[in-house]
PDB file of N, CA, C and O in Angstrom:
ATOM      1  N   UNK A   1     -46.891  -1.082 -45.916  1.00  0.00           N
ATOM      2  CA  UNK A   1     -46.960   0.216 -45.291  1.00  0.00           C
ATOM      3  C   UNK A   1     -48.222   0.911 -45.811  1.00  0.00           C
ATOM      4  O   UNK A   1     -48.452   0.987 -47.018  1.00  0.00           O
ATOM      5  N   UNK A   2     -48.964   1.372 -44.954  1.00  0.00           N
ATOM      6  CA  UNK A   2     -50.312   2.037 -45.163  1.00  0.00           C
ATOM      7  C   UNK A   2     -50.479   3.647 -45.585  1.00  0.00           C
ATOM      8  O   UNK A   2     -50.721   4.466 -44.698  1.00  0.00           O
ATOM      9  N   UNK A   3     -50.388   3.916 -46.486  1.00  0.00           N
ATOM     10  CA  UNK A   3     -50.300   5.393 -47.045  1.00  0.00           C
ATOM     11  C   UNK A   3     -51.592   6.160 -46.713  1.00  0.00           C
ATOM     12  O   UNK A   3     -52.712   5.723 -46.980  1.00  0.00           O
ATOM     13  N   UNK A   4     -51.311   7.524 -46.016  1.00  0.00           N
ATOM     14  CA  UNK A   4     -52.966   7.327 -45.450  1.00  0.00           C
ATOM     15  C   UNK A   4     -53.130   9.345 -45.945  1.00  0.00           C
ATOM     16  O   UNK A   4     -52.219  10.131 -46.204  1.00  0.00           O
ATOM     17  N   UNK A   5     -54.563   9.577 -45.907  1.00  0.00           N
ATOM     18  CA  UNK A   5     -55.135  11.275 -46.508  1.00  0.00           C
ATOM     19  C   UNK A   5     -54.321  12.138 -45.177  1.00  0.00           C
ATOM     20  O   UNK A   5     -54.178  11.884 -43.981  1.00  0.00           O
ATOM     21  N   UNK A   6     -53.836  13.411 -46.184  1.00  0.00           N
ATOM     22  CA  UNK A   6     -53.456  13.988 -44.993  1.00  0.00           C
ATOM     23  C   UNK A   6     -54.618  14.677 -44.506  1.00  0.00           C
ATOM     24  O   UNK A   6     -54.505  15.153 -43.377  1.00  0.00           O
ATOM     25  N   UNK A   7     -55.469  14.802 -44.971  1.00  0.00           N
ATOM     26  CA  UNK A   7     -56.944  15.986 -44.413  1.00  0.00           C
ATOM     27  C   UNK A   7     -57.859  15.002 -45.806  1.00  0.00           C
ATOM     28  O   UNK A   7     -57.504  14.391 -46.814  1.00  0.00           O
ATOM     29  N   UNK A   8     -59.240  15.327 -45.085  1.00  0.00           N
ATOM     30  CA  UNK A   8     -60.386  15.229 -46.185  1.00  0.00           C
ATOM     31  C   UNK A   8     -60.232  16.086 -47.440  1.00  0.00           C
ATOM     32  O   UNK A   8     -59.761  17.174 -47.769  1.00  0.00           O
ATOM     33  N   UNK A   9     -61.065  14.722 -48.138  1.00  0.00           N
ATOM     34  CA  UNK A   9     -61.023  15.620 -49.678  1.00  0.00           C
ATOM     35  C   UNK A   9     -61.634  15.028 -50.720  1.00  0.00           C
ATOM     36  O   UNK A   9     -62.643  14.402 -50.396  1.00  0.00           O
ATOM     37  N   UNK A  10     -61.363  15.017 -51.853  1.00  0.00           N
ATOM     38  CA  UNK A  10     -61.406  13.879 -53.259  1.00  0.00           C
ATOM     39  C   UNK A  10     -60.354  13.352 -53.331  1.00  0.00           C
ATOM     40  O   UNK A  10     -59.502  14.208 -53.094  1.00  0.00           O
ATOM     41  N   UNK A  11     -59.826  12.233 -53.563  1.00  0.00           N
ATOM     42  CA  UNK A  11     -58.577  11.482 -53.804  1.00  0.00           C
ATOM     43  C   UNK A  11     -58.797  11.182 -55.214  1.00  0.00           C
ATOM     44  O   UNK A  11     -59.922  10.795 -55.529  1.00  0.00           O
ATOM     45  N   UNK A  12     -57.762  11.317 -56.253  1.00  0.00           N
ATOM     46  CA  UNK A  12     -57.258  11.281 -57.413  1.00  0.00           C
ATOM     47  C   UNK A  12     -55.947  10.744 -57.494  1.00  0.00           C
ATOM     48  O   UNK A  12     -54.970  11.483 -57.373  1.00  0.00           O
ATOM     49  N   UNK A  13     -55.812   9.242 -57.735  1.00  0.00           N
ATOM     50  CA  UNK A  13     -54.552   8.455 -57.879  1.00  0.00           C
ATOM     51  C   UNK A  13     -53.894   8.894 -58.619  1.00  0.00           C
ATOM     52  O   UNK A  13     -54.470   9.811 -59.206  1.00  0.00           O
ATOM     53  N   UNK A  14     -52.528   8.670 -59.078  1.00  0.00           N
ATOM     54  CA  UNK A  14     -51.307   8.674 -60.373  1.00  0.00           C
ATOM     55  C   UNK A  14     -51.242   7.169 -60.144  1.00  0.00           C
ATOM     56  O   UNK A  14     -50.080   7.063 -60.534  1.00  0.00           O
ATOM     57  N   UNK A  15     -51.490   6.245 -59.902  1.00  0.00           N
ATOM     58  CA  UNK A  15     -50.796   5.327 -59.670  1.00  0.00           C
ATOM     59  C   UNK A  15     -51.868   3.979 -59.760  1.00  0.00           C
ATOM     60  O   UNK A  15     -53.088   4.094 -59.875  1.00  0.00           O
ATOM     61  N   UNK A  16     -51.140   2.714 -59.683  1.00  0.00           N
ATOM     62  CA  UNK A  16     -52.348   1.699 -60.126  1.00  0.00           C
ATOM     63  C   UNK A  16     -51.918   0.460 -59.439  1.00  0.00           C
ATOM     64  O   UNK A  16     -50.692   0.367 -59.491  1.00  0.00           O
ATOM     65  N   UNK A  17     -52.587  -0.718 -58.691  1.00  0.00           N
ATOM     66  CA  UNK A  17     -52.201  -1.549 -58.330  1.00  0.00           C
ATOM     67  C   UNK A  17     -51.226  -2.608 -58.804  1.00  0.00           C
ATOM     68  O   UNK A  17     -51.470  -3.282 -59.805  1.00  0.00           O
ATOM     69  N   UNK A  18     -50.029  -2.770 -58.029  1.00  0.00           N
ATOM     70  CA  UNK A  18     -48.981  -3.802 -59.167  1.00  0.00           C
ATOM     71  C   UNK A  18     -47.852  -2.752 -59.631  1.00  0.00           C
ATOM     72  O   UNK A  18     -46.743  -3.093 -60.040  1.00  0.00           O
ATOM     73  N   UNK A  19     -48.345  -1.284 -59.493  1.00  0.00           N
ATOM     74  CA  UNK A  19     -46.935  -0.618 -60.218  1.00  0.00           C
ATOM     75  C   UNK A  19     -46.181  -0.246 -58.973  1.00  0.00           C
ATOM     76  O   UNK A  19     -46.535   0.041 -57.829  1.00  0.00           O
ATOM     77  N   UNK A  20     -44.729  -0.373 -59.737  1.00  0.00           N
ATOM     78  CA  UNK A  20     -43.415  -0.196 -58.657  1.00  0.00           C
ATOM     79  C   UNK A  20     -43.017   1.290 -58.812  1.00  0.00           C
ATOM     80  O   UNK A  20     -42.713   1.877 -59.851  1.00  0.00           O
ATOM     81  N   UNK A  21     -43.104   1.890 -57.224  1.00  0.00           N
ATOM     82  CA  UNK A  21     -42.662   3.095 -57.708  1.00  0.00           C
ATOM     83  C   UNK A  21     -41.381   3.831 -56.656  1.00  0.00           C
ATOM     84  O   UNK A  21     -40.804   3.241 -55.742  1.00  0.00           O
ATOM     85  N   UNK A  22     -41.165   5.179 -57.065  1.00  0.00           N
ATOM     86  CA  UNK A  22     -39.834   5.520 -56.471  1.00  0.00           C
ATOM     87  C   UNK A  22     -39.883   6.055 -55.201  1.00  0.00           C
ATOM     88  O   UNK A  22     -41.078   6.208 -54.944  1.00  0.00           O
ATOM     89  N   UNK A  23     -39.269   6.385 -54.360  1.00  0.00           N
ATOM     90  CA  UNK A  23     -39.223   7.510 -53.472  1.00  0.00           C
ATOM     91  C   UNK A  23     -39.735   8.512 -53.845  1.00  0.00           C
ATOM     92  O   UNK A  23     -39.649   8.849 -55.026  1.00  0.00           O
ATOM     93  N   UNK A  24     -40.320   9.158 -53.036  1.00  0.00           N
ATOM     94  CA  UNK A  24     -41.127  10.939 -53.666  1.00  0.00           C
ATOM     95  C   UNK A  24     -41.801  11.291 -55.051  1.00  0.00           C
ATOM     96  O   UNK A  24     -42.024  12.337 -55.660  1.00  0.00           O
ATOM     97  N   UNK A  25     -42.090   9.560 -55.338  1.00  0.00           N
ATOM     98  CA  UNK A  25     -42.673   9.859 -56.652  1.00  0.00           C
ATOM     99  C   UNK A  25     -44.994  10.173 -56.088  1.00  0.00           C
ATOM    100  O   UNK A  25     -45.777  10.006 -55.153  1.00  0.00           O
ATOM    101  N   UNK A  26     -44.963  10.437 -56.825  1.00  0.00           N
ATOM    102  CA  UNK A  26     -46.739  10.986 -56.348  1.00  0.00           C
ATOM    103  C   UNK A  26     -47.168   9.946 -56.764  1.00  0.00           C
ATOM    104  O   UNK A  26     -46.915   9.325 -57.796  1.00  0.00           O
ATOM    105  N   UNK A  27     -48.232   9.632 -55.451  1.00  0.00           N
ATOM    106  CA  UNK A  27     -49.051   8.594 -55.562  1.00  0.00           C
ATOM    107  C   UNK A  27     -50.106   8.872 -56.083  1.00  0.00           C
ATOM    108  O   UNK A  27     -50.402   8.384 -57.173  1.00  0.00           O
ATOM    109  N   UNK A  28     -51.096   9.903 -55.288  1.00  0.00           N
ATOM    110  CA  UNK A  28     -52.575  10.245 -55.521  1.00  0.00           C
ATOM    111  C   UNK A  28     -52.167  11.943 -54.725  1.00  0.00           C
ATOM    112  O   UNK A  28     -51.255  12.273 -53.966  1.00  0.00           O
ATOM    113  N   UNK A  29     -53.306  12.711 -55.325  1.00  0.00           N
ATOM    114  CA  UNK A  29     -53.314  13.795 -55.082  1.00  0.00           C
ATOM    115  C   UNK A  29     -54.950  13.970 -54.194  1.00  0.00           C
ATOM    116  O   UNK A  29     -55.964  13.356 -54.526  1.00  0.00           O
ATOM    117  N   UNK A  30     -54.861  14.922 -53.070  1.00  0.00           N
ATOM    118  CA  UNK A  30     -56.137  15.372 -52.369  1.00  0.00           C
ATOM    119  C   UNK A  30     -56.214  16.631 -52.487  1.00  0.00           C
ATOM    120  O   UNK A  30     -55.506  17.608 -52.245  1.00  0.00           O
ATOM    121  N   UNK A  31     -57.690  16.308 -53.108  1.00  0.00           N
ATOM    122  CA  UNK A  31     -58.110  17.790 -53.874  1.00  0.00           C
ATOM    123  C   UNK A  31     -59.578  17.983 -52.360  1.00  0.00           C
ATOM    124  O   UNK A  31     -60.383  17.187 -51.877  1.00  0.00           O
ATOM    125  N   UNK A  32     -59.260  19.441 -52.110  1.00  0.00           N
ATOM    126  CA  UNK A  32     -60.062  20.035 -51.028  1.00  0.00           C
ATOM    127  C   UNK A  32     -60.463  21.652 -51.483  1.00  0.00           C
ATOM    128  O   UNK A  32     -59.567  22.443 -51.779  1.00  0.00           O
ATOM    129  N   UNK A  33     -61.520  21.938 -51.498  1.00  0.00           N
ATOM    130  CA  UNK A  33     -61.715  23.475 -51.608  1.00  0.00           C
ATOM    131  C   UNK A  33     -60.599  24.479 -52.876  1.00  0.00           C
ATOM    132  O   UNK A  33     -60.163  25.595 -52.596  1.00  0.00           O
ATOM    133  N   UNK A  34     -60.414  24.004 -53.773  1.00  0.00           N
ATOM    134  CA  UNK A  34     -59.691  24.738 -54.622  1.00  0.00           C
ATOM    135  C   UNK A  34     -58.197  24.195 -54.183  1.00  0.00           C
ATOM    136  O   UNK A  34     -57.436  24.714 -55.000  1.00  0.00           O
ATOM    137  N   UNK A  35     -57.366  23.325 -53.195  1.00  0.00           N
ATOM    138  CA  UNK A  35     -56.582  22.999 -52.588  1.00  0.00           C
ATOM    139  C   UNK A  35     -56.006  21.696 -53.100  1.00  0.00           C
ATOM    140  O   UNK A  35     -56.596  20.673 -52.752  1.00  0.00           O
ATOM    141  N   UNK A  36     -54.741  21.562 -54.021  1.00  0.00           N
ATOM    142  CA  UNK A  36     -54.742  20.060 -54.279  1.00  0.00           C
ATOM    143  C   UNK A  36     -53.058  19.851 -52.952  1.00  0.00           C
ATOM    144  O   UNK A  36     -52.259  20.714 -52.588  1.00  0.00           O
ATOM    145  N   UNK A  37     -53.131  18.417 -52.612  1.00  0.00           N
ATOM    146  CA  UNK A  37     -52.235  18.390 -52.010  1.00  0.00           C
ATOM    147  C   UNK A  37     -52.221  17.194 -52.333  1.00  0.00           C
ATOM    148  O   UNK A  37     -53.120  16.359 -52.231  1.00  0.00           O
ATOM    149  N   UNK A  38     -50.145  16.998 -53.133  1.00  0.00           N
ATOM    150  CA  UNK A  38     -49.775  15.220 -53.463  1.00  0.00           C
ATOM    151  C   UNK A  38     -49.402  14.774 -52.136  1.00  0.00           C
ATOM    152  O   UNK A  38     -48.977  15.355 -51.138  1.00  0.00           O
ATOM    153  N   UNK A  39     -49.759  13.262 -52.489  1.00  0.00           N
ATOM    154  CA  UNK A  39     -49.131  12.223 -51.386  1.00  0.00           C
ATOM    155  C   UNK A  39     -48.189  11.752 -52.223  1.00  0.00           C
ATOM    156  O   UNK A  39     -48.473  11.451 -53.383  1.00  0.00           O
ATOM    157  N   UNK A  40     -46.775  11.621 -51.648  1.00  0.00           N
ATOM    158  CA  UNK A  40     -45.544  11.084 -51.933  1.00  0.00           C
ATOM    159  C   UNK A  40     -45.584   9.630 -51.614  1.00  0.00           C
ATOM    160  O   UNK A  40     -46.221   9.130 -50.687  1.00  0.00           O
ATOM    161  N   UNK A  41     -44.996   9.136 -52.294  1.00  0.00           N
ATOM    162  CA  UNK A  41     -44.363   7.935 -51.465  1.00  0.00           C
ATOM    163  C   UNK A  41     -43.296   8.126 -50.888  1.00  0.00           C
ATOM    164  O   UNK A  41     -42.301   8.636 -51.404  1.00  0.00           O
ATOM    165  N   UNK A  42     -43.459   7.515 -49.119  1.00  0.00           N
ATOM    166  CA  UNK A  42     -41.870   7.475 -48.652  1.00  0.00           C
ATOM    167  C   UNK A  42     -41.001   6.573 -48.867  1.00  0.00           C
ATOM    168  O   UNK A  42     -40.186   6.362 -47.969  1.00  0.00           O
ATOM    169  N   UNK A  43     -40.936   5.897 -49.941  1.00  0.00           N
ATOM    170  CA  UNK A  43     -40.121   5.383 -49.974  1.00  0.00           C
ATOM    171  C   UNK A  43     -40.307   4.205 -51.612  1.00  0.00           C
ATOM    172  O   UNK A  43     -41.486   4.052 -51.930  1.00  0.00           O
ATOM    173  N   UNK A  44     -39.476   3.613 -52.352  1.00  0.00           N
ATOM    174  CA  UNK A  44     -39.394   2.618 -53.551  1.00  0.00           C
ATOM    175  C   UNK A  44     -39.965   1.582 -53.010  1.00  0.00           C
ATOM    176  O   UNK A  44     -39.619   1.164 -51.905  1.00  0.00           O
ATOM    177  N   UNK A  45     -41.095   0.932 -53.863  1.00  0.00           N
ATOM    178  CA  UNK A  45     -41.938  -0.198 -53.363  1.00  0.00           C
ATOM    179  C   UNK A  45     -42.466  -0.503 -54.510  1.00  0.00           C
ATOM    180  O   UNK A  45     -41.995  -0.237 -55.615  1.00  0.00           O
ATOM    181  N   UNK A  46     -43.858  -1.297 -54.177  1.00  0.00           N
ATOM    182  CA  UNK A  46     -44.569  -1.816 -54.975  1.00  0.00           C
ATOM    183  C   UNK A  46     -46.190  -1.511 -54.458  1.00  0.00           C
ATOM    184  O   UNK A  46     -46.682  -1.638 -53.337  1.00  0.00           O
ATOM    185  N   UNK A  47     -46.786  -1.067 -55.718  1.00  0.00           N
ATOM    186  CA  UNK A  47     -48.525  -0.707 -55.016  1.00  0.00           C
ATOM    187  C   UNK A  47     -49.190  -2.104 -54.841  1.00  0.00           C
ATOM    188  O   UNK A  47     -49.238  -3.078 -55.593  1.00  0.00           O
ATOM    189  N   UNK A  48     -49.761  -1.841 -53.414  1.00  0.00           N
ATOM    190  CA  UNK A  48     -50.104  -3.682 -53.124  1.00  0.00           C
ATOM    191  C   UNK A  48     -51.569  -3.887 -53.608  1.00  0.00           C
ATOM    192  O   UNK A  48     -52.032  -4.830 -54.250  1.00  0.00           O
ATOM    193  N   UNK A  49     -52.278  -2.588 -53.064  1.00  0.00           N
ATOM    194  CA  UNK A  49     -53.336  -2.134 -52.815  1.00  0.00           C
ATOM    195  C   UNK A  49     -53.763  -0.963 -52.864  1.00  0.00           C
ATOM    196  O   UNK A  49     -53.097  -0.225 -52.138  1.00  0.00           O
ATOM    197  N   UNK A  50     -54.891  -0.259 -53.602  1.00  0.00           N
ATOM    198  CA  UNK A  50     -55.632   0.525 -53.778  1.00  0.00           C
ATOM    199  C   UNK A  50     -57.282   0.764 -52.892  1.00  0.00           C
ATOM    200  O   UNK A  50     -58.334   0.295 -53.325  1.00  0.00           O
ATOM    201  N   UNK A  51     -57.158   1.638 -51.527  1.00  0.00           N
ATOM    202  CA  UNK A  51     -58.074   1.368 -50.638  1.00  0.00           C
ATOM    203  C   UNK A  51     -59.191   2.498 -50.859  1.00  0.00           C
ATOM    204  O   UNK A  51     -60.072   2.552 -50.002  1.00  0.00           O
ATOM    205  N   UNK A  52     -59.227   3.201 -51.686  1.00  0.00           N
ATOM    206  CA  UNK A  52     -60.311   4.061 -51.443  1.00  0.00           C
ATOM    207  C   UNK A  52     -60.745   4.077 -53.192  1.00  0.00           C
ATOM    208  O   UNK A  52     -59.874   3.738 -53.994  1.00  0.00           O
ATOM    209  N   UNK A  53     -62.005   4.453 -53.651  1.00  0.00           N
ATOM    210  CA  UNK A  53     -62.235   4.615 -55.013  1.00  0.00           C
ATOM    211  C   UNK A  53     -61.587   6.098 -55.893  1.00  0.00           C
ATOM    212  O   UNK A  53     -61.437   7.243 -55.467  1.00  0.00           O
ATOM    213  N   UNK A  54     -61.280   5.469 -57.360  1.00  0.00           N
ATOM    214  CA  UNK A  54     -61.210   7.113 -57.845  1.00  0.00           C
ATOM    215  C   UNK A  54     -61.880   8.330 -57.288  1.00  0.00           C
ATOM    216  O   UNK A  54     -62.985   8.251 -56.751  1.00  0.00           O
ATOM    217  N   UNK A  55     -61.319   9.293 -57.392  1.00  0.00           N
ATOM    218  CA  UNK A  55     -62.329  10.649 -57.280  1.00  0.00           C
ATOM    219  C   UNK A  55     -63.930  10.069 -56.040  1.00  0.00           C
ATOM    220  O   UNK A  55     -65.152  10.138 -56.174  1.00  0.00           O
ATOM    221  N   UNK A  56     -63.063   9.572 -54.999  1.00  0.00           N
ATOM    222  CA  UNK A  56     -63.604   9.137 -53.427  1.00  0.00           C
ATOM    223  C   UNK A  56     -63.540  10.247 -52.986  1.00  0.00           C
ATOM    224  O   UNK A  56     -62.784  11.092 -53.465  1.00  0.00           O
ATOM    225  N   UNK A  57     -64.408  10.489 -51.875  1.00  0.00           N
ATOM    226  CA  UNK A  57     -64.304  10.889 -50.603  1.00  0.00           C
ATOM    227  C   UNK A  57     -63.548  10.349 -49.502  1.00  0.00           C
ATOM    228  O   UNK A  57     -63.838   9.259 -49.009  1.00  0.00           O
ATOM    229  N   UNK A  58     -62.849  10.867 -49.204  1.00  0.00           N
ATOM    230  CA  UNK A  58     -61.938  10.598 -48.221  1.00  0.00           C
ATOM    231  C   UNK A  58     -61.805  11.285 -46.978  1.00  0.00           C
ATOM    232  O   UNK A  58     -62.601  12.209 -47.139  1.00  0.00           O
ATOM    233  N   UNK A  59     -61.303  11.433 -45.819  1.00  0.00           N
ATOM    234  CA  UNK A  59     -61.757  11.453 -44.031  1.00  0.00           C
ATOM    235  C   UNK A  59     -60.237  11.620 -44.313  1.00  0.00           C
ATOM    236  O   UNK A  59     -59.744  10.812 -45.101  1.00  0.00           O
ATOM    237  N   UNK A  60     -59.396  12.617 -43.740  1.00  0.00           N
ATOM    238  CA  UNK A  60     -57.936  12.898 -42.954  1.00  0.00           C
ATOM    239  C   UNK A  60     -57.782  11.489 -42.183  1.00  0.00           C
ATOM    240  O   UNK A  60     -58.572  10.973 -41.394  1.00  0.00           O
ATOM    241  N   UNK A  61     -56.488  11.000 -42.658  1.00  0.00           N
ATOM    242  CA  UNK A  61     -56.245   9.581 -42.038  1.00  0.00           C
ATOM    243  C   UNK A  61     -56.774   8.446 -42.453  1.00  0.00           C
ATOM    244  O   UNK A  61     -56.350   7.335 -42.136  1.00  0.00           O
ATOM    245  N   UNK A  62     -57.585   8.635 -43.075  1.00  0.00           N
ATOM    246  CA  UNK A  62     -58.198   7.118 -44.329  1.00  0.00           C
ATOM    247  C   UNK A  62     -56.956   6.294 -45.302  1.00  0.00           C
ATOM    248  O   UNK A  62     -56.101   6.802 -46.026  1.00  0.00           O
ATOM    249  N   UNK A  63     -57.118   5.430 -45.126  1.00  0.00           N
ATOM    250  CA  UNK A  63     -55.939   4.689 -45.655  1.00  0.00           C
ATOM    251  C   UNK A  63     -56.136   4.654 -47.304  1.00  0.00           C
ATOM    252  O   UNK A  63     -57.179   4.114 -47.673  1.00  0.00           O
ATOM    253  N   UNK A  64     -55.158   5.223 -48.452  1.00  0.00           N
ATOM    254  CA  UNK A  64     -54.701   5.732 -49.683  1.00  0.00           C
ATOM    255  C   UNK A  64     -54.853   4.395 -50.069  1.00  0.00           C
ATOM    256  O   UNK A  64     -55.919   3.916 -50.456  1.00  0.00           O
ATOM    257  N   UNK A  65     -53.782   3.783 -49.966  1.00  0.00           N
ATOM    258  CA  UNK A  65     -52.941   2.329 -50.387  1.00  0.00           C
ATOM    259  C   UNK A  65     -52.058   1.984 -49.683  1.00  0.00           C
ATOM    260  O   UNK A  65     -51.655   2.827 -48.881  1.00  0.00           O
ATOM    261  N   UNK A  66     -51.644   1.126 -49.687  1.00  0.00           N
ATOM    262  CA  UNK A  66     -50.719   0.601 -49.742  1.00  0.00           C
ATOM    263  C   UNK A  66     -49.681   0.253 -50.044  1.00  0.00           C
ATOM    264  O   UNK A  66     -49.572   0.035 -51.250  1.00  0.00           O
ATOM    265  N   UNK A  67     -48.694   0.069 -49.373  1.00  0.00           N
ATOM    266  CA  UNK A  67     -46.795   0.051 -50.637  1.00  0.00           C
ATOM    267  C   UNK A  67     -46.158  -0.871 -49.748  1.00  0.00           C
ATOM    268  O   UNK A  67     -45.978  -0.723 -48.539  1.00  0.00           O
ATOM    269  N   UNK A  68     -45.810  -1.918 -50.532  1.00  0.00           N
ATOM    270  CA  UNK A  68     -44.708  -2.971 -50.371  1.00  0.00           C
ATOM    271  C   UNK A  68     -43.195  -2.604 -50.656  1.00  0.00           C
ATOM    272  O   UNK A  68     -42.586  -2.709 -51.720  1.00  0.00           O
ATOM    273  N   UNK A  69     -42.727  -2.126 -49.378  1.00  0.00           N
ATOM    274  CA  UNK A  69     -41.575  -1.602 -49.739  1.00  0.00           C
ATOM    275  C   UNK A  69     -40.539  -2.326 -50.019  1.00  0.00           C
ATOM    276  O   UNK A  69     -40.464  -3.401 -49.424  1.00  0.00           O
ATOM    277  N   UNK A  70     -39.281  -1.910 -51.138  1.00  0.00           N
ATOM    278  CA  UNK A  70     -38.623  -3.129 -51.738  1.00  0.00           C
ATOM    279  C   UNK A  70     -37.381  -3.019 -50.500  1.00  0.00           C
ATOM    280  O   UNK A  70     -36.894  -2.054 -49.910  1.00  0.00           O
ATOM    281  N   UNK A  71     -37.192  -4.184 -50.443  1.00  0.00           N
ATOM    282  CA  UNK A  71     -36.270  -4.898 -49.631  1.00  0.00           C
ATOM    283  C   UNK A  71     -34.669  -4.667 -49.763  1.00  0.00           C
ATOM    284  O   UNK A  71     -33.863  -4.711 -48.833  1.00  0.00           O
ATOM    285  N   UNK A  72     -34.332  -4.353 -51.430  1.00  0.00           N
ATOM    286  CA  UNK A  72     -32.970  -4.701 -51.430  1.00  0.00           C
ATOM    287  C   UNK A  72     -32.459  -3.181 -52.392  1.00  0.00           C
ATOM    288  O   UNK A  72     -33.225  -2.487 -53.060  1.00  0.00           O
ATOM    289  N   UNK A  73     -31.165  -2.991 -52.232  1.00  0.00           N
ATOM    290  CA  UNK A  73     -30.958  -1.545 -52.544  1.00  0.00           C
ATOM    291  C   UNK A  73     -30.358  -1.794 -54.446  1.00  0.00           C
ATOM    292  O   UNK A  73     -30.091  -2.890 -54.938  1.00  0.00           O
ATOM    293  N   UNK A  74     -30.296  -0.663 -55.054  1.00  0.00           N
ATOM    294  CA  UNK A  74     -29.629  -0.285 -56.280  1.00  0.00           C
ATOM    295  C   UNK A  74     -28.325  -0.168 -56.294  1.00  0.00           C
ATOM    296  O   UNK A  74     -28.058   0.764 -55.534  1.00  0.00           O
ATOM    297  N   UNK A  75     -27.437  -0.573 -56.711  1.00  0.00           N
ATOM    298  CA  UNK A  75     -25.930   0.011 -57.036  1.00  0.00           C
ATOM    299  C   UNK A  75     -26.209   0.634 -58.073  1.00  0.00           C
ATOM    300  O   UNK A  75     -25.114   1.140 -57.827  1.00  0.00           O
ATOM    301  N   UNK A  76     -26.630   1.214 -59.170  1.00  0.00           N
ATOM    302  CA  UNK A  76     -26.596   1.796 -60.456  1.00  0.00           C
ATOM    303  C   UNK A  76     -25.124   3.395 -59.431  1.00  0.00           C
ATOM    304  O   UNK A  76     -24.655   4.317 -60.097  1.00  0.00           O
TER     305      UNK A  76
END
């Protein structure tokens, strides 16, 4: 699943290729004009891919990363 900018900006990850992460946990944050706005993940996966550089420029709709979403559920 392709995680993509909601608007132009600087992109600033939390996150690193290979790490598994939760629902609504923050991926990367887009910083615009004094404006930071997180990208969530929708959903528990795995980071497949990292598509844009640290502290990039980024275009509204540029693809973030990537997330391999996990397949099978928790009983905890």
């Amino acid at each position: 699943m392709n995680i993509c900018a909601p608007f132009a900006g600087i992109v600033r990850y939390s996150v690193s290729s290979g790490q598994h992460v939760k629902a609504g946990e923050t991926l990367a944050v887009i910083e615009a004009v004094k404006l930071e706005a997180p990208v969530y993940s929708p959903a528990p996966g795995t980071i497949t891919n990292i598509c844009q550089d640290q502290f990039g420029d980024v275009a509204g709709g540029d693809v973030l990363l990537e997330l391999e979403e996990n397949t099978w559920h928790s009983h905890e």
